[in-house]
C-alpha positions, 0 to 999 in steps of 0.5 A: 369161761369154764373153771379149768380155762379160769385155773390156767389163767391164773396160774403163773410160769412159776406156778406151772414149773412147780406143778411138773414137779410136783411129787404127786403130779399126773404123768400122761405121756412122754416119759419113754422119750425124756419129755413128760407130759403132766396134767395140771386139769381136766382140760390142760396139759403140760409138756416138758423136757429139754427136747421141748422146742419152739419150733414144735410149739409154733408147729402146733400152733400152726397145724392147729389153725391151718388143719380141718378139724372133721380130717384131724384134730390139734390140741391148742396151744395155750403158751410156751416159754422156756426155764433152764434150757427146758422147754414147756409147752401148755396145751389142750388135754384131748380126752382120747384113747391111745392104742398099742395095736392099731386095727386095720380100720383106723390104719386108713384112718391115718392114711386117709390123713396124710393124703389130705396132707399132701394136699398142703403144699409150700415152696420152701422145705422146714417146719411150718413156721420158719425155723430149725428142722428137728427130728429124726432125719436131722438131730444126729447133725446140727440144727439146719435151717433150709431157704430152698429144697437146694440146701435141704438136698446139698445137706443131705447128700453131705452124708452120701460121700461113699454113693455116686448116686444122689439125692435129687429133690426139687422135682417133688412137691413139698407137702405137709408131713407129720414125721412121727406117726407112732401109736402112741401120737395118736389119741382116738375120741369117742366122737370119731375124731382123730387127734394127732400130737406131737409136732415136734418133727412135722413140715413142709417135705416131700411126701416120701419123707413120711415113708422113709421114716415109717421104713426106718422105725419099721418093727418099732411097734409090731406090724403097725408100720408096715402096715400102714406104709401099705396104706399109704398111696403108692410111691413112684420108682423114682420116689422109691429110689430117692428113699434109699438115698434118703435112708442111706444118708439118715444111717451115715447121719448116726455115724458121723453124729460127732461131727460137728455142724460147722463142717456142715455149714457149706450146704448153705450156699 
């Protein structure tokens, strides 16, 4: 047992809160989007933050177990519990590197990534453990849990009422997708590996849904996502049309973020 695991051990929930706000703590991340990320050793970290969920912790967990290590990396998840409706979530420090600009190299990297996760599929969309879909495709609307492609496309559509044409899903497979593949996700390793964080959004979709959202935060970060929606492996007609939908429905999702989801509950059927 190395000292940092012994320190981790023994530290209590009360302990770990008080190390977040600690005056002096070490800030490693996350504080553009309202969760920090505190370092507490050489080998932990803590995330924080009300958007700190527990469908991401059980995401992470599973990608962790599910994942090959040689394609991508995980942090480990050590804990999670909640503290005055903010979560905390303990996990492996990855001793990597973040980049603003991404080289062309490390681009087919990431997309070499998301072909091996197309080759994770499941029958029914949402995180990788039962639970609420979260992220940007979902936030501005409730919190949706979906049983079948079915009520993930009728709750989709609920958004579309000024299109004729629809979203029609259930002849695409459901793959694996991460859904927030900025830069700053991403922690490079002097072994070669890549490590991927932040799992808050990730699940089980069609493979289009990764694009739609690279194509939404297009110009977010220079050039870095349309290049690598360049990358990835080129889409059908049909993929690409459903993308349109899908960002149409997204835009009427901000629009109409002050509804209220009990409006939305008819997609449940």
């Amino acid at each position: 047992m190395t000292t940092d695991t012994y320190l981790f051990k023994n530290l209590s929930e009360s302990d770990i809160i008080q190390r977040c706000y600690d005056p002096n703590r070490q800030i490693v991340g996350g504080v553009r989007y309202g969760n920090y990320v505190i370092k507490i050793s050489e080998e932990v970290v803590v995330k924080f933050g009300q958007g700190v969920s527990a469908e991401e912790a059980e995401n992470q967990r599973k990608a962790f177990e599910i994942l090959n290590k040689s394609v991508v990396r995980v942090p480990r998840l050590y804990h999670y519990f909640t503290r005055n409706n903010k979560g905390f979530l303990v996990m492996e420090y990855i001793h990597g590197e973040v980049f603003d600009s991404v080289s062309s190299q490390q681009l087919h990297r990431i997309a070499d990534i998301l072909r091996y996760f197309s080759t994770l599929q499941r029958t029914s969309p949402g995180p990788l453990q039962p639970g609420v879909s979260r992220g940007l495709l979902w936030e501005e609307n409730g919190e949706p849990v979906f049983e079948s492609v079915k009520q993930m496309e009728n709750w989709l559509n609920y958004r579309l009422p000024d299109v004729e044409a629809k979203l029609a899903l259930e002849q695409y497979p459901l793959v694996l997708c991460h859904l927030d593949l900025a830069p700053r996700n991403i922690s490079w390793l002097e072994d070669g590996s890549v490590c991927l964080v932040d799992w808050a959004s990730a699940g089980f979709y069609p493979r289009f849904f990764e694009v739609c959202v690279l194509k939404i935060m297009e110009h977010s970060h220079d050039e870095y996502e349309t290049n690598l929606i360049q990358r990835i492996e080129r889409l059908t007609e049909d993929e690409e049309a459903q993308i349109l939908l899908l960002t149409h429905s997204f835009s009427n999702g901000i629009k109409y973020r002050f509804v209220s989801f009990n409006y939305l509950q008819f997609y449940n059927y």
